[in-house]
N, C-alpha and C positions, 0 to 999 in steps of 0.2 A: 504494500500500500504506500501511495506516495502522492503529493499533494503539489500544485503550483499557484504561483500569485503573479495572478497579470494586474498591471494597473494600468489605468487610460489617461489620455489627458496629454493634449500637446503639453501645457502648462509645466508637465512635467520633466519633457526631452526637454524643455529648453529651460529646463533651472530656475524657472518662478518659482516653483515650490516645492519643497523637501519632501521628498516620499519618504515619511514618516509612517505610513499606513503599512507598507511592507515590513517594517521591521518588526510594528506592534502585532501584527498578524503572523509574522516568522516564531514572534515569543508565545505567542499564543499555542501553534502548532506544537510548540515543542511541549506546552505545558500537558497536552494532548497526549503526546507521544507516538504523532502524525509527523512523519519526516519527512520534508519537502526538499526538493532537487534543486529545482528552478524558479528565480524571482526575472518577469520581463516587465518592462515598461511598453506601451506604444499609442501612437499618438492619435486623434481623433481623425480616423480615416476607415471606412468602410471595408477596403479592400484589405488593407494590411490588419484590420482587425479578426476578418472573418479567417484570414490564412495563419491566425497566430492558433484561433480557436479551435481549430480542424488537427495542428498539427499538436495542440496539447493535449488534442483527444486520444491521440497514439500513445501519450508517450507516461499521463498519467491518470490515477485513479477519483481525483477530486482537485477542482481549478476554481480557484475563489476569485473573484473581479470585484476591483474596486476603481469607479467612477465613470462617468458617461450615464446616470440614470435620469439626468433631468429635464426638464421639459424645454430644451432650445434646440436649436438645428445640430450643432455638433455634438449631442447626447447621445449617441449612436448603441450604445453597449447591446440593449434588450433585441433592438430591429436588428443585427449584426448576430447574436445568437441562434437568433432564430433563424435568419438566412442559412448560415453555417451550416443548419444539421435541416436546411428545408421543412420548416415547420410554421404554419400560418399562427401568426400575431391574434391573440382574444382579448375580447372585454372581461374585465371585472367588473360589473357595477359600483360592488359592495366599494372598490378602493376609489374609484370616482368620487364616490357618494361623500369618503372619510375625506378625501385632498379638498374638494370645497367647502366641507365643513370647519379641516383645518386652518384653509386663509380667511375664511370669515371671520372665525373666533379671534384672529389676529386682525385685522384688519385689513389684509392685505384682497388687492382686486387675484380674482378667478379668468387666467388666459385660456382663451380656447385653447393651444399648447401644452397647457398642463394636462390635459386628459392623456396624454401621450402614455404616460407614465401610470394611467392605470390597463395596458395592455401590456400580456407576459405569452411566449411561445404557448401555443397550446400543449396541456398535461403539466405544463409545470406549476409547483406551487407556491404560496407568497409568501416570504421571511416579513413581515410586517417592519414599518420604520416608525417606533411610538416618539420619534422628537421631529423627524422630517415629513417631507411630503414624497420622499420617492423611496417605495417600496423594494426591495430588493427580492430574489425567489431561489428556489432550489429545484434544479429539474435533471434529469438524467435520461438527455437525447440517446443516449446510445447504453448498453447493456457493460457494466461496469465505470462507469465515466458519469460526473456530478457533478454541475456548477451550479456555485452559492454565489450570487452577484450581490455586492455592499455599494451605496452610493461613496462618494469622494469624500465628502466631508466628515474627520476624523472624532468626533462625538456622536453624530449617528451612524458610524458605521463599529464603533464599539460597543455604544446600546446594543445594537442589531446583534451583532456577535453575543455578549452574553445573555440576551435575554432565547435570545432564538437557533442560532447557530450550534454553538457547542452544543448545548441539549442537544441537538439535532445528529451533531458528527457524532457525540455519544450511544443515542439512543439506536445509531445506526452500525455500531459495532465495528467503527472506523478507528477512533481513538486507541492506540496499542501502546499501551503501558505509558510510561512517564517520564521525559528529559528533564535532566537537573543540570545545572552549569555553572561553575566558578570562574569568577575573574582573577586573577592575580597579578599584581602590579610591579614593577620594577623601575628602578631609577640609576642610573651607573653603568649599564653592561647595554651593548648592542644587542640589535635583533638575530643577525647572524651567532655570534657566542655565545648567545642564548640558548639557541634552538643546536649547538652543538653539542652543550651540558647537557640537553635533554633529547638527544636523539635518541636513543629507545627509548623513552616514553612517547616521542610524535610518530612511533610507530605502531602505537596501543589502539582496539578498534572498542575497545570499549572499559576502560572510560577514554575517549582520544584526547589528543593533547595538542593545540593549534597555537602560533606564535600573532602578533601584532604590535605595529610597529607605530608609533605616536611624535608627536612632537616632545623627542627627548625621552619620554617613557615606551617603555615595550611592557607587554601584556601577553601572558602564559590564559588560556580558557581550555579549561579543563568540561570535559561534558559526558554525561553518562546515561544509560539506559537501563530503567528495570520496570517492574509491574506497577511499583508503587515509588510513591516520591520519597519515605524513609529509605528503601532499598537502593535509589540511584544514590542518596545525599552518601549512603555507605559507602558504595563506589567510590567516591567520590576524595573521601577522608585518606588510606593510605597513597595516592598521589600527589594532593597537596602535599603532604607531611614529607614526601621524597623528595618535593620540588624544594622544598623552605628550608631542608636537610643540605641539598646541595648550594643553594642562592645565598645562605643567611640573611645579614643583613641588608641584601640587596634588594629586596622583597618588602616594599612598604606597607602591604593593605591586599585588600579583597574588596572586587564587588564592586558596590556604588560607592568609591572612596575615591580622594586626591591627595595630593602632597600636602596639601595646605590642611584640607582637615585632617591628615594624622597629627599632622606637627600640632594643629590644635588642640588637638585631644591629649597629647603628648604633654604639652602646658598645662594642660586645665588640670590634667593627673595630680598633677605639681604643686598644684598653684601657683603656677609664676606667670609672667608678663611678659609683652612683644614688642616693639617695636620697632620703625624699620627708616631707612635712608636711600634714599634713591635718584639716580643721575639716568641714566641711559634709559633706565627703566620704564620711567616717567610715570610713574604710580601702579605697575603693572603688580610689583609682589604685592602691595597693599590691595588692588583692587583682586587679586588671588585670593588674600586671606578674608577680605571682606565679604568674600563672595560666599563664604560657609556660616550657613545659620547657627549665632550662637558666638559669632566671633570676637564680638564686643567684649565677653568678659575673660578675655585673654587678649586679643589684639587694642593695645592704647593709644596709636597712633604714628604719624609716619612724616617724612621731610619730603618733596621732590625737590631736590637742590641739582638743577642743571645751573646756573650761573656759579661760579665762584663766590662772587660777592655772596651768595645763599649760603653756600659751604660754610662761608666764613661768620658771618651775621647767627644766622639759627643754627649752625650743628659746632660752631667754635673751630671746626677746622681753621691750623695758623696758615697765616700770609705766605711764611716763611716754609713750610712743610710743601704747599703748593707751588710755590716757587723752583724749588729744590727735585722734587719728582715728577711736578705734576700733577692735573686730578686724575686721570685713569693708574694709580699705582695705588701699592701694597698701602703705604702710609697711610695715603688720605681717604682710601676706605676704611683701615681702622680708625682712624680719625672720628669720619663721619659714623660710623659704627658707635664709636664711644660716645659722641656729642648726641648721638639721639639716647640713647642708653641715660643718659647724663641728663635730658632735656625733659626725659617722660617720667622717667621714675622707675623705669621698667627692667625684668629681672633679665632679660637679653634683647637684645639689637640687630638686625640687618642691617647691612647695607652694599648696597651696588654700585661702580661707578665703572662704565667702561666705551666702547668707542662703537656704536652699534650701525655705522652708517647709513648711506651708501658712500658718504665721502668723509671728511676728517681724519681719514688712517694715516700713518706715515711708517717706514721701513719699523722704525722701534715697537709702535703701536698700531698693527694694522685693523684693520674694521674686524670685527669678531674677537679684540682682547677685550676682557670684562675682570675685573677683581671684586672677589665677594669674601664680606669680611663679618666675622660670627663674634659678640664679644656678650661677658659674661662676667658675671662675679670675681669666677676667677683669670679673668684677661679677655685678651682679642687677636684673634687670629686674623690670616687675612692669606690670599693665594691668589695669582690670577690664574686664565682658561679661555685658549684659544677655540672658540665653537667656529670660525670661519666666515666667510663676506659670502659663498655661493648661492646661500639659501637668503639674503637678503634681511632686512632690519627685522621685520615681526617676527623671523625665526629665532633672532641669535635673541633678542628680550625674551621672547618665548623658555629661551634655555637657561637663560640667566636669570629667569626664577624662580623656573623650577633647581637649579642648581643651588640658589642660595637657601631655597626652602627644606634640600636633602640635605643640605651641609649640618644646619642646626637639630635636623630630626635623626641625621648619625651622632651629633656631638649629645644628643639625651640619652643617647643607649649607653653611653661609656661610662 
C-alpha cells in the first residue's frame, strides 16, 4: 500500500506560496503508517493535470489532491478527474443547497459559479468541508486506486482530514501500523563526516537513519515502523543512544529545538543571565534568542554597536585597544563581551564583531573573519573563524550565531 500527494495551483510552481499542505499531509501519513513514494506539484492546466492522474493511477494505491476545488475558471481539479477515468460530472442538490446557505449566513452574494463545486464524478462520495464552501470526495475510479480530493486552503483542508479523512483511511483498513520519527540536531561536524560516523546505521531499513544539511546545522532523522506508536518510539531509543554515544557533545537537542532554546534552557537550569554584543551581526543573535518563548527571563538585553564610537560610548570598548587591533579582533570582542556583561548585570555575554561583506575584507581580514567572544564570571574568551565570502553576507551572520550560541552552550557543559 502506498499513497501520493498531488497539489494544484500555478501559484505554486511559481513560489507565491509555500506548499505547506504536502508536508502537513506527508506527517499525517506517516502518523497512519501509510507510506507515501511520491509528492508532485502541477499547475492549473487540464491536460497536464489529467496525464499526472492517469499515470498515479499505475503506480499507487491512494492519491490525495489538494487544490483547484473552487468555483472560478482555473478550478479545474473535480472536471479533470473525472475526464481522467471518463466518468460524467453529477449534481448534489443537498451540497448546492448547504454553499448558498453558507454565503448567506455570511453575507456574502451566491455566483452562478459557485454551483460548480457542488458537482463530483458520478459514484463518488462527499468528504464534507464544515469551515469552507468547497466540498472535497472520495471515489475509486478504478479497482484498487482512491482519490481523496482537499480544497487548497490549509485550515479547511485539515478540518476535512481529521474530521473525515482518516476515519475514513482507517475505517478502510488502509492505515498499516504506525511511523515514529526523531530529529536530532548537530552543531560542529559537516554533513559528509557525519553521515560517515554513521554509515551503518544509514544503512538500517528499519528504524532508517537519513542525514540533512542546514544553514551550519546538520540533522540525523531517525524513523521507525511498528503496529503501535509505543513499539516504533522502542525502535527508536537504542539508535539514538548509538548516535549520542558516538557524536557527544556535538549533539545539541531533538525534535522541535534550536541553539538558542537549548542555551536557554541551559541558563534558566542555572539561573543565570544573557547578554549579548553585536557588530556584523546586527541584532541577528539577539533577535535568535528572542525568538524563543520564555526568553525574557534569561535573555536581558543586547548592544548592536557597528560604529566604533558605539563600541566605545555603550560597551566601554578603549580608543586605544581599537586603535591597536582593530574592531574585527580577539580584543575588542572580548572587550565588547565584557562591556555588555558589565553594562547588564548579566551572569554571561556574547559578543560578535566581524567582517561579513560583500566588501570591507582586506588580505589580513577577509569577508567571512568573524570573532566570537564568550565571557563569564570567571573570564572571557574570545577566537576568531573563517566561514568564507562564497555563500554571501546572510550566510556567514547566519553562522556566526549560530557559532557564538554553540560556543557558550559547550562552555555550560564543562
Amino acid at each position: 500500500m502506498s499513497a501520493e500527494i498531488l497539489c494544484i495551483g500555478t501559484e505554486l510552481l511559481l513560489g507565491n506560496i509555500t506548499n505547506g499542505n504536502a508536508r502537513w499531509i506527508a506527517e499525517q501519513l506517516a502518523a497512519l503508517g501509510i507510506p507515501h513514494h511520491r509528492q508532485l506539484v502541477v499547475g492549473d492546466n487540464r491536460d497536464r493535470l489529467i496525464a499526472e492522474l492517469q499515470a498515479a493511477a499505475q503506480r499507487c494505491r491512494v492519491l490525495i489532491t489538494t487544490g483547484g476545488l473552487g468555483p472560478t475558471p482555473d478550478d479545474l481539479t473535480t472536471e479533470a478527474i473525472a475526464a481522467a477515468f471518463e466518468a460524467p460530472l453529477v449534481e448534489h442538490p443537498q451540497v448546492w443547497a448547504e454553499i448558498q446557505a453558507r454565503l448567506a449566513a455570511r453575507g456574502r452574494p451566491c455566483a452562478a459559479s459557485n454551483r460548480r463545486q457542488a458537482f463530483l464524478p458520478e459514484g463518488a462520495a462527499l468528504l464534507p468541508n464544515p469551515t469552507g464552501t468547497a466540498p472535497g470526495m472520495v471515489w475509486s475510479p478504478r479497482p484498487e486506486f482512491t482519490i481523496l480530493t482537499f480544497p487548497g486552503v490549509p485550515s479547511e483542508m485539515r478540518a476535512m482530514w481529521e474530521a473525515t479523512a482518516a476515519p475514513w483511511l482507517r475505517a478502510a483498513g488502509l492505515a498499516e501500523g504506525v511511523f515514529a520519527s526523531r530529529m536530532l540536531h548537530f552543531w560542529g561536524v559537516g554533513e559528509s563526516n557525519l553521515a560517515e560516523q554513521m554509515a551503518d546505521l544509514l544503512e538500517g531499513t528499519n528504524p532508517t537513519v537519513a542525514p540533512y544539511a542546514g544553514s551550519g546545522e546538520v540533522k540525523l532523522r531517525i524513523t521507525a515502523r511498528a503496529a503501535t506508536a509505543d513499539a516504533a518510539a522502542q525502535l527508536l531509543e537504542p539508535v539514538e543512544t548509538e548516535i549520542r554515544a558516538r557524536t557527544g557533545a556535538l549533539c545539541f537537542g531533538v525534535d522541535e529545538v534550536s541553539l538558542a532554546s537549548v542555551l536557554l534552557e541551559q541558563l534558566r537550569r542555572r539561573g543565570q543571565t544573557l547578554a549579548v554584543a553585536e557588530s556584523c551581526t546586527g541584532g541577528g543573535l539577539g533577535a535568535a534568542l528572542a525568538a524563543v518563548p520564555g526568553a525574557s527571563d534569561v535573555l536581558l538585553g543586547g548592544v548592536i554597536a557597528y560604529a566604533n564610537s558605539v563600541k566605545q560610548g555603550l560597551l566601554g570598548v578603549p580608543a586605544a585597544l581599537l586603535e591597536a587591533h582593530g574592531a574585527v579582533s580577539d580584543p575588542v570582542a572580548r572587550a565588547m563581551a565584557e562591556g555588555a556583561r558589565s553594562a547588564t548585570g548579566a551572569d554571561w555575554a556574547l559578543a560578535i564583531t566581524g567582517v561579513a561583506g560583500p566588501g570591507g575584507g582586506s588580505p589580513e581580514k577577509p569577508v567571512g573573519l568573524v570573532h566570537i567572544a564568550v565571557a563569564g564570571s570567571a573570564g572571557c574568551s574570545s577566537e576568531g573563524v573563517h566561514f568564507g565570502a562564497s555563500r554571501g553576507r546572510s550566510w556567514i551572520q547566519t553562522l556566526a550565531t549560530g557559532e557564538a550560541l554553540n560556543r557558550l552552550r559547550l562552555a555550560l557543559l564543562e
